[in-house]
C-alpha positions in Angstrom: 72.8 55.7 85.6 74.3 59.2 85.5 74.0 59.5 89.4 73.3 57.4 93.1 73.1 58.9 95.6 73.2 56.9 99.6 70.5 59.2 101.5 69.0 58.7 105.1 66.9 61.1 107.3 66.8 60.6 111.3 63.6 62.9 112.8 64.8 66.5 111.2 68.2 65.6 109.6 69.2 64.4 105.7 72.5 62.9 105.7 74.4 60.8 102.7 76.7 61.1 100.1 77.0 60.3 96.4 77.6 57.0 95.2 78.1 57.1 91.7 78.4 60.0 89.5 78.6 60.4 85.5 81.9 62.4 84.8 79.6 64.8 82.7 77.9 65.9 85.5 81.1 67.3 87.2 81.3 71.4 87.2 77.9 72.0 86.1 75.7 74.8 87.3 71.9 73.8 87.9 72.3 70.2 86.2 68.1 70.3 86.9 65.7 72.2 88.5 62.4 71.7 91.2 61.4 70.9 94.0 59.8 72.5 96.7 62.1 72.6 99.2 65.6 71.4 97.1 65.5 73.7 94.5 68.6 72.6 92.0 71.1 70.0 91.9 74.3 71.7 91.2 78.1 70.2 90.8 80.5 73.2 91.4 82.9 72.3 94.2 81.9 69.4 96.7 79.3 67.3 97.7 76.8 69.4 100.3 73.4 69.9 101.3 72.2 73.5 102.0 68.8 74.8 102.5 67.8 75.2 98.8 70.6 72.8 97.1 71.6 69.6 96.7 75.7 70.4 95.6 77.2 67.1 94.0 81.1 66.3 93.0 82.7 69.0 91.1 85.7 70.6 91.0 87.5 69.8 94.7 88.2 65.8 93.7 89.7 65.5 96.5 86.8 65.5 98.6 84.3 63.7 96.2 83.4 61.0 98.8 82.5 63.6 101.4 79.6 62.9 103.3 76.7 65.9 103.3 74.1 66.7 105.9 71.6 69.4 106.7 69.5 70.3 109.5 66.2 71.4 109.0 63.5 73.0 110.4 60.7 70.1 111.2 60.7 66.1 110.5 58.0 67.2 107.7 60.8 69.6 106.2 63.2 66.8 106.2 60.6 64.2 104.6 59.8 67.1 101.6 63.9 67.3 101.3 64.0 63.7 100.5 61.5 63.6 98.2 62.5 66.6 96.2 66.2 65.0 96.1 64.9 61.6 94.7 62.9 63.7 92.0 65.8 65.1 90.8 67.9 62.6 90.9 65.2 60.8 89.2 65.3 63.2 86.0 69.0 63.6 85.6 68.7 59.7 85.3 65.3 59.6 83.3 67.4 59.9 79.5 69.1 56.8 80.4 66.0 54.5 81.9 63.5 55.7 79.1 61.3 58.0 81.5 60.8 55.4 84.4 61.4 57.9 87.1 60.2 55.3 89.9 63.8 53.9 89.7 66.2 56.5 90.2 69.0 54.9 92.1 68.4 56.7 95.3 68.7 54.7 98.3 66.4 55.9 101.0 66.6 54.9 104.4 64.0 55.8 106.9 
């Protein structure tokens, strides 16, 4: 598994950090691309969660267990968010599970 993430949404808020993250992954613009609302997964300085990217561990090591959160607008927002982020973690992983996306080592807690 290239990358877990630990994820939870209360009401309007996404919250986690990574897990577990392939070392080829580090300090790599747009790793992958969707989503409606998370539009990239991008690992160019620390873990954070912005209003159209997920940002994983890249360059500031020292902070690679940082948590992330993000605000949004509605709960419904927040719900999209999560399910956007467990896409894309879901194809960065797909190469090493043989396309099952279903599995994609995100924990979701809700």
């Amino acid at each position: 598994m290239k990358l877990r993430l630990g994820l939870q949404r209360v009401e309007d808020v996404v919250f986690g950090r990574v897990l577990e993250q392939d070392e080829s992954l580090r300090e790599c613009n747009n790793i992958v691309e969707g989503g409606q609302q998370i539009r990239y997964i991008t690992s160019i300085s620390e873990p954070a969660l912005d209003s159209g990217a997920l940002l994983i561990r890249g360059d500031a090591c020292n902070k690679d267990n940082q948590w992330f959160a993000q605000r949004y607008d509605s709960p419904a927002i927040a719900i999209q968010v999560v399910a956007d982020i467990k896409m894309l973690v879901a194809k960065i992983n797909a190469d090493e599970q043989q396309g099952e996306l279903d599995d994609c080592g995100l924990v979701v807690i809700e």
